[in-house]
One Martini backbone bead per residue (centre of mass of N, CA, C, O) as a GRO file, in nm:
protein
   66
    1UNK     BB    1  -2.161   1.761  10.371
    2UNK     BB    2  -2.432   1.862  10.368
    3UNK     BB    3  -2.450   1.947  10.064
    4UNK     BB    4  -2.482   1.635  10.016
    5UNK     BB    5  -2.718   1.554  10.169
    6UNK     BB    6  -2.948   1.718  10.041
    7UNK     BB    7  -2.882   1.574   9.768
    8UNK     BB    8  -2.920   1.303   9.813
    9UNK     BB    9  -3.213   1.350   9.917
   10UNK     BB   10  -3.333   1.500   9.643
   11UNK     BB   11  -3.323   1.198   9.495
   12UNK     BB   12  -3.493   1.029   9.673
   13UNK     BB   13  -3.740   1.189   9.636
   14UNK     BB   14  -3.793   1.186   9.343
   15UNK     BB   15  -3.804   0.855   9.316
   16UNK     BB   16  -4.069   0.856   9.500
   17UNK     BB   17  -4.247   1.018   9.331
   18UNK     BB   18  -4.204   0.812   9.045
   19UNK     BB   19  -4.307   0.552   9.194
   20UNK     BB   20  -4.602   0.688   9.276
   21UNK     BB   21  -4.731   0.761   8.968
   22UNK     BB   22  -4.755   0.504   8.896
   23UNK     BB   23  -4.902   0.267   8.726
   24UNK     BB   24  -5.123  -0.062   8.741
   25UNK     BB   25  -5.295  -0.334   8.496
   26UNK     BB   26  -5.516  -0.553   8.513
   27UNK     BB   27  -5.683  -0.801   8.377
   28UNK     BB   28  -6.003  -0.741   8.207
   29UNK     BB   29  -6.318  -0.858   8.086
   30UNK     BB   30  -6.364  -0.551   7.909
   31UNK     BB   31  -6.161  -0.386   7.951
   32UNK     BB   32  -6.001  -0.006   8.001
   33UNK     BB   33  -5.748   0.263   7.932
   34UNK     BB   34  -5.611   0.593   7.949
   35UNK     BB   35  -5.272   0.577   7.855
   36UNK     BB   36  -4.933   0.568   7.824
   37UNK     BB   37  -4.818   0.443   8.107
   38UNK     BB   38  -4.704   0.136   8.286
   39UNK     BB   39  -4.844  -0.139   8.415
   40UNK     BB   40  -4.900  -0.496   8.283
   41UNK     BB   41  -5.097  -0.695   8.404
   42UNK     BB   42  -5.256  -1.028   8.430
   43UNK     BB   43  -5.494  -1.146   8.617
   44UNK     BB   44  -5.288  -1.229   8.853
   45UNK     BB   45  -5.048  -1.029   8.840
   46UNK     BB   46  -4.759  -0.978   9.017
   47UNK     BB   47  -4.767  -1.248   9.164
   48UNK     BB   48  -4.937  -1.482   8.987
   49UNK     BB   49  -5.172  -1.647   8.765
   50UNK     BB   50  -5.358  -1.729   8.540
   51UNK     BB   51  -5.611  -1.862   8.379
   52UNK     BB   52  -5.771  -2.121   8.237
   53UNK     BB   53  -5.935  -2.036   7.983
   54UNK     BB   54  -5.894  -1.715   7.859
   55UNK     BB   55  -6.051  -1.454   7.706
   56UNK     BB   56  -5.945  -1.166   7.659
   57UNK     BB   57  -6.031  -0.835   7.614
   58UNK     BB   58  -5.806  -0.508   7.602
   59UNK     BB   59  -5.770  -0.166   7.600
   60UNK     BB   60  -5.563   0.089   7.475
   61UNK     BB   61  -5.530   0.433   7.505
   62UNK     BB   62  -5.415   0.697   7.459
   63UNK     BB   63  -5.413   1.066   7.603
   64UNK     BB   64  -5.258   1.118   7.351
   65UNK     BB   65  -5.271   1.189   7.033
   66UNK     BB   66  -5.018   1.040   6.858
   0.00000   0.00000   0.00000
C-alpha cells in the first residue's frame, strides 16, 4: 500500500511540474516571441474578450529552426 501511494504521489508531481513549464501568450499589437508550445490568447486573455475594431499583427517564430 505505501508503494501504491509513493507511485501515485510521483505522477502527480510529475503533471504539476509540466502544467507550470506552459507557458501562456496574449496578443499584442506588434508583439513576438519565440517558442515551440504553449497557449495564445486573444488580446482579451484567458477570460476576456478582444476589443472592437483591433487589428493587430503578432509574429511566432520556433526556438529551433526546422
Amino acid at each position: 500500500m505505501k508503494t501504491l501511494l509513493y507511485i501515485l504521489l510521483s505522477i502527480i508531481s510529475i503533471f504539476q511540474i509540466n502544467s507550470s513549464l506552459a507557458q501562456s501568450y496574449s496578443m499584442t499589437n506588434g508583439g513576438s516571441i519565440v517558442a515551440c508550445s504553449g497557449t495564445f490568447y486573444d488580446s482579451g486573455g484567458a477570460a476576456g474578450n478582444y476589443a472592437n475594431g483591433q487589428d493587430f499583427t503578432y509574429t511566432i517564430c520556433p526556438s529551433t529552426p526546422g
